[in-house]
N, C-alpha and C positions, 0 to 999 in steps of 0.2 A: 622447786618443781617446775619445769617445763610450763604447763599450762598457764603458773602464776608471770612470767617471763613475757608469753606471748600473750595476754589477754590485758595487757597495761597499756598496750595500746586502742582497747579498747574502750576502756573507761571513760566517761564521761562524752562518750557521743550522744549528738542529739539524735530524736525518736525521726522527726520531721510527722509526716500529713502519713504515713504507712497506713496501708489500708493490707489487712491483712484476713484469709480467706483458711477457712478451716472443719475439715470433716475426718468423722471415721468412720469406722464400721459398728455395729454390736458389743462388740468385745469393749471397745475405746468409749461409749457414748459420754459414763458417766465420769471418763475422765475428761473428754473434751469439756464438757459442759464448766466444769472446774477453772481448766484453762480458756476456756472466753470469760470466764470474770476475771483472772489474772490478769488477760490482756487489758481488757476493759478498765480494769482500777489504775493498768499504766498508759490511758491515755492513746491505745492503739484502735483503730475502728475494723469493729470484726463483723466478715459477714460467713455466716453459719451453714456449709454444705451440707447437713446433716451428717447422718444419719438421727433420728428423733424421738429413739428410743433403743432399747436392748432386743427389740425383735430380731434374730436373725437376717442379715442379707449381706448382697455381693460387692466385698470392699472395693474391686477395679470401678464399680462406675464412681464409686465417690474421688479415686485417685483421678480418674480421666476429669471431672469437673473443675477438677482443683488446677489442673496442668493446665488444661485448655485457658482458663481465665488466666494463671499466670505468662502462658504466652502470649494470648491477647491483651496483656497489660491490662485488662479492670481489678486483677490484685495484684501488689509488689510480691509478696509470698505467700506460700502455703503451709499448711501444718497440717499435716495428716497422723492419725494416732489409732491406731489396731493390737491387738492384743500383743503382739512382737513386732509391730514398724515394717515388718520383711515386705511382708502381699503388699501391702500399701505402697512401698517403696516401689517396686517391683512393675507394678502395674503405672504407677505415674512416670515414669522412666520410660513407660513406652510413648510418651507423648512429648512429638518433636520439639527439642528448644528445651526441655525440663532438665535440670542437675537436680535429681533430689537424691538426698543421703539422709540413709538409715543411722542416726545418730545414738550413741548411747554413753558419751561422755561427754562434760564440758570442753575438756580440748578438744576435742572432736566436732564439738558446733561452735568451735572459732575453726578450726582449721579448715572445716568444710565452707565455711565462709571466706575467708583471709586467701585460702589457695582457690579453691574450686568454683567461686563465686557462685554455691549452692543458689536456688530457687525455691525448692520446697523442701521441710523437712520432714522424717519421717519420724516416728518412735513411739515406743513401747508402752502399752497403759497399764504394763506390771511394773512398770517403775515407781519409786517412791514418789509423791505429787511435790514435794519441795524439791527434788532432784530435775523434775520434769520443766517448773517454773525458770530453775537454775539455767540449762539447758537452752531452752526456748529463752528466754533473753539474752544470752549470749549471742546465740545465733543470730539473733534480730540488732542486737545494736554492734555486730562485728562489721569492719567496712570490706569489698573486695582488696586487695593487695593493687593490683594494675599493674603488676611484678609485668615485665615484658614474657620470661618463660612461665608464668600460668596462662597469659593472653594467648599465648602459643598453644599449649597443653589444648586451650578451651576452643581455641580454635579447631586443632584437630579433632576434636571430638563434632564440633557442629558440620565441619565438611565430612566425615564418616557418615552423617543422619542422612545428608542427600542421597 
């Protein structure tokens, strides 16, 4: 399998000091909540955008929070989690400097890593929650490439946001 190919080089990377920042909407609450003890029993320090319940509300401000601090560098990444990943993606993509991808496989949260040098992730709280864990550690312990043609890629994409 392709995935097993490219994810060996991933193995066995260190975590380092990642400070790691994570909200959703309603829909996602009771999965996030899940997933900050995941992160937490590996050693990553989470700070909790909310949302703080299943009450209804508007998943763009929790995506703008998450972006904004990842561009200001007080978190390395983000994790946003909404009932399909889409709005949440969607909306934190409007904030300059953000790569976040809508993930929904593990080759997918190496490859949004390894090429894209993703920022934030996005995804789905219908997912299975061991597929989810799966997922989000890839993503987190995959390294950028520094390929010369994704520096490029990423570049064009940052001189387009001006």
């Amino acid at each position: 399998m392709l995935f097993i190919k490219l994810c060996i080089k991933c193995i066995g990377k260190q975590r380092g000091d990642f400070v790691i920042g994570i909200a959703s909407d309603h829909a996602g609450y009771e999965v996030k909540q899940k997933i900050i003890d995941f992160l937490e029993k590996n050693n990553y320090k989470v700070i909790d955008y909310g949302t703080n319940s299943t009450d209804s509300v508007d998943y763009p401000n929790y995506a703008f929070k998450i972006g904004i601090d990842v561009v200001n560098k007080k978190i390395e990444k983000g994790i946003l989690i909404c009932k399909t990943g889409i709005g949440m993606s969607i909306a934190c993509n409007k904030v300059k400097g953000i790569r976040c991808s809508k993930v929904d496989t593990k080759e997918e949260a190496y490859l949004t890593r390894f090429h894209n040098d993703s920022n934030v992730l996005a995804i789905s709280a219908m997912k299975e929650l061991n597929e989810i864990e799966e997922i989000i550690k890839i993503y987190l312990e995959t390294p950028f490439s520094n390929e010369e043609k994704h520096l490029r890629r990423i570049k064009e994409i940052s001189d387009y946001e001006r």
